[in-house]
N, C-alpha and C positions, 0 to 999 in steps of 0.2 A: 656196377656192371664190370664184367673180369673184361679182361684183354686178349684178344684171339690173335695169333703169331699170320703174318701177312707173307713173312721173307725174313731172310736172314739178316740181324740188325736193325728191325722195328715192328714195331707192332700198330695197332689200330683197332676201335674197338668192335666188339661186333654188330655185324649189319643189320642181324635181327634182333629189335629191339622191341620193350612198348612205347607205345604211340608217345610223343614229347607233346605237351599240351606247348601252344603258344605261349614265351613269356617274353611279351617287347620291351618289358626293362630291363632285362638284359643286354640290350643296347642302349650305350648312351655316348654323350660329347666327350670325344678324346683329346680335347685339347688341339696345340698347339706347337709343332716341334721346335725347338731352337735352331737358330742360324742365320748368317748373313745379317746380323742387327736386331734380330727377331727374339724377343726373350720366351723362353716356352712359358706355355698356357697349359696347366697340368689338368688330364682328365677331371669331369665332374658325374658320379654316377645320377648324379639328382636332375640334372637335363639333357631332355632329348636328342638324338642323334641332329648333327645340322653335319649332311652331304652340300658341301659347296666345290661343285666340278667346273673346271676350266678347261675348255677344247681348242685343242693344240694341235696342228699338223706336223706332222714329220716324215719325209720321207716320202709323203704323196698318202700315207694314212690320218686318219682321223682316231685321235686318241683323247683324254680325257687326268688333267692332274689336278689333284685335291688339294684344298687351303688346307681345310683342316684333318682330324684324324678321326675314325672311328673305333671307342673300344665296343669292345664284347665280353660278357663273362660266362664263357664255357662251362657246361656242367662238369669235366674236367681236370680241363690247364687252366682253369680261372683266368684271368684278366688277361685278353689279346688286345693289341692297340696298332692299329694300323692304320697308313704306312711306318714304317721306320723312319721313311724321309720325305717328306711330301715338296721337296723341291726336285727331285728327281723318281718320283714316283710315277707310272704312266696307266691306264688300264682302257680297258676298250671295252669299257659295263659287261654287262653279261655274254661271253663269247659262245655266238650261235649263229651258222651259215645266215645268209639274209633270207632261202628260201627255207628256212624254218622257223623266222619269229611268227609268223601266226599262231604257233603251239608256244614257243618262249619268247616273246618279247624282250628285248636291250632294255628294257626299265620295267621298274613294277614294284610290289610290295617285297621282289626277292632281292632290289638292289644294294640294300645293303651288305646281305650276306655274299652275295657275287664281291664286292670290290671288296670285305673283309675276306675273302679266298685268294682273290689276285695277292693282297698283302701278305698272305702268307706261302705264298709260293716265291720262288726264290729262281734268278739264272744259275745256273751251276758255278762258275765265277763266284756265286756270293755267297756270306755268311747262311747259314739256315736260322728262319726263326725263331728266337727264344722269347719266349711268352714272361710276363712280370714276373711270374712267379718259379722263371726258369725251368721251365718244359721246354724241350727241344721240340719243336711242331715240324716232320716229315710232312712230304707225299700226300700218303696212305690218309691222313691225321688231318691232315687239314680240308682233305674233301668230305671227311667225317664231320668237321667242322661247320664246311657249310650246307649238309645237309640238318642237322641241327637248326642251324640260325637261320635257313630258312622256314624251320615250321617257328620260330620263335618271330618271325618278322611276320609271321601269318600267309606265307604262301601252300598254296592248296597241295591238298596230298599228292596227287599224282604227276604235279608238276615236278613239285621237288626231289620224289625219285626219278622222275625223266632226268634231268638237270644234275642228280648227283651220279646217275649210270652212265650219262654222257662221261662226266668228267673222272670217273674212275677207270673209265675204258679208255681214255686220253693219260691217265696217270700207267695203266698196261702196258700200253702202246708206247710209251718215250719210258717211264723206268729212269730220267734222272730226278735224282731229290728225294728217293725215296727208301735209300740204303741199304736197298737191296745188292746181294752178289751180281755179279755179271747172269751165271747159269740160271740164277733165280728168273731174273728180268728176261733176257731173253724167252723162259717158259710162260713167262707171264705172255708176254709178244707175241709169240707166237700164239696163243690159243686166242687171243683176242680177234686178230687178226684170223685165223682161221675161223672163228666162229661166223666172224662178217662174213665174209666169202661164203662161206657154206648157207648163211640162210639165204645172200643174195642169190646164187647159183640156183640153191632149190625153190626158189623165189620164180623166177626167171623160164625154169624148167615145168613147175606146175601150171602158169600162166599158158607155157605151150601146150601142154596137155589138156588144160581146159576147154583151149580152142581150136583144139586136133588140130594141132601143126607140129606137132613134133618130128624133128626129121628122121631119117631111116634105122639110125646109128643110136638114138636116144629111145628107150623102154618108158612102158610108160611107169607110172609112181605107184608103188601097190596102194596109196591110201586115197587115188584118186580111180585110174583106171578108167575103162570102157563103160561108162555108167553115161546116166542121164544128168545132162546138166548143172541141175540146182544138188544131186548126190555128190557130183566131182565139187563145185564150187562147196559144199559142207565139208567134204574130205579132206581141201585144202588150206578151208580155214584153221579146221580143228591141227591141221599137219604143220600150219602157221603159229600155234603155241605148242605143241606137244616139243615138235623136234630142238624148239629152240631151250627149252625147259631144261632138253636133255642134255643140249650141248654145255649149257650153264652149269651143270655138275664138274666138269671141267675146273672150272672157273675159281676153286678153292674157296677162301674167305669172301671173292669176290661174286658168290655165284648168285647172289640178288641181282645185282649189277647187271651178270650175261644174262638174267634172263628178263628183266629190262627193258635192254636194249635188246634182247634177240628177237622178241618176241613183238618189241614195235616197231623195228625194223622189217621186219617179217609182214606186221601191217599195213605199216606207212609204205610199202618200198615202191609198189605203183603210184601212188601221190606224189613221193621223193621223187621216182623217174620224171613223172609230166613236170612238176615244178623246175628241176634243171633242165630241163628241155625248155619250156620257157621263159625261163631268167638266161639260160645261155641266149635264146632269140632274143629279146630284150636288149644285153649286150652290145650281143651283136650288131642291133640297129642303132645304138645309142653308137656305139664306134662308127656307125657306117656316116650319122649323122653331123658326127665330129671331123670326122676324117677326108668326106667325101659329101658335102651337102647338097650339091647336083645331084650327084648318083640318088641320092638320097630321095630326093623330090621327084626327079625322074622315076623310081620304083614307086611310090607313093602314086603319082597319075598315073601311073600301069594299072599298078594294084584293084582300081577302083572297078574298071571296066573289068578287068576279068573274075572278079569278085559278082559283078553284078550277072557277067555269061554264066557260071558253073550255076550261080542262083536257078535260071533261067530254061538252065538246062536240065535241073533236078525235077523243075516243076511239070516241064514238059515231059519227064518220061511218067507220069503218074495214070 
């Protein structure tokens, strides 16, 4: 597989690929780093990954450090081993808002490859990756990485590109680690970043239109328009991948990625609104409970009576 140019200063392979069959022995036990007393325990490819996570607070967060290491052997930069240091190594399993683990859960058959990606990403302060067999592993390269290791740890297709467009549109989006030019990264940023906007907006704007509320100043969508119904709600789906498709041409090497995430954003983005709408309520009442536990119980025996009037009063207009 050749190597398709990302940015000035690295490259990354291409996105379209064929399909990687599953191969889980390509993970195995990395041993044991040296230090503090501790003599290294050198990788063994002949057994099994063993993840032993410690959870650690810091900070008021919940974080997670490894005893031992996990390698990987990349089809490749062969033999990744990670962490570098598993005394100051920290990872927070697979990073995914809380109201979207029901689509990605923080564990699963994909956790190995999530905590071998945290390994290979680096603060800017730090050395960058160098793999055993001295491959410098960027950015770009190491979300390549784990979207590999996750069909090789056996995670389902569409998770995995969900999971690898999240996190190449998070590698757009920030541009450090990935050595690219300044002007480069910023173009990357910026379209990323516009693309979000744009389908949220047109997102937002079609919703209006579907349920003639659009206000005075807003036209309506030519792919929706003054139709019946179940015609606008078809125009808006199909206008829910079509435009996002388009915008992903943009997106250069990365235009799997924008269209991805444009395209499930575009889907999910009613589901996304109501779930932060109630995970901020949630929040909110857990602070109120913490904060204020009068108040709290007080609105609680409010709640019940007027819950049970509007009941009462729905019935009665029937």
């Amino acid at each position: 597989m050749s190597a398709s140019e990302v940015g000035p200063g690295t490259t990354t392979r291409k996105a379209v690929q064929e399909p990687i069959p599953a191969q889980p022995r390509r993970f195995y036990d990395g041993g044991v780093d040296s230090g503090e007393g501790q003599p290294e325990i050198a990788p063994d490819p002949g057994c099994d990954p063993r993840i032993e996570l410690v959870r650690v607070i810091e900070e008021g967060r919940e974080e997670f450090a490894m005893r031992r290491r996990i390698a990987y052997r990349d089809r490749h930069l062969g033999e990744l081993l990670v962490p570098r240091e598993t005394r100051t190594f920290r990872s927070d399993l697979t990073s995914v808002p809380a109201f979207f683990t029901w689509l990605v859960p923080k564990t699963g058959e994909h956790l190995p490859a999530t905590l071998l990606h945290d390994g290979l990403i680096h603060w800017p302060d730090e050395p960058t990756y160098v793999s055993t067999d001295h491959h410098v592993v960027l950015r770009a390269e190491a979300d390549r990485v784990l979207r590999d290791a996750m069909a090789d740890a056996g995670t389902g297709l569409i998770r995995r590109w969900l999971v690898w467009s999240a996190v190449a549109t998070a590698t757009m989006l920030d541009g450090r680690g990935t050595g690219w030019t300044t002007p480069h990264a910023w173009r990357c940023r910026l379209t990323a970043a516009l693309t979000v906007v744009a389908v949220a907006v047109l997102g937002l704007w079609a919703t209006l239109d579907l349920f003639d509320t659009l206000p005075a100043f807003l036209p309506e969508l030519p792919w929706m328009g003054d139709r019946r119904w179940f015609v606008e709600l078809a125009g808006g789906l199909s206008g829910a991948v079509v435009i996002p498709l388009a915008l992903a041409l943009l997106w250069g090497p990365f235009r799997i990625a924008g269209a991805v995430l444009g395209v499930s954003l575009a889907l999910l983005l009613h589901v996304t609104v109501a779930l932060l709408i109630l995970t901020g309520l949630y929040r909110a009442l857990e602070r109120l409970t913490r904060k204020a536990p009068n108040a709290a119980r007080a609105l609680a025996w409010a709640a019940g009576p007027l819950v049970l009037l509007v009941f009462a009063a729905v019935l009665l207009q029937q």
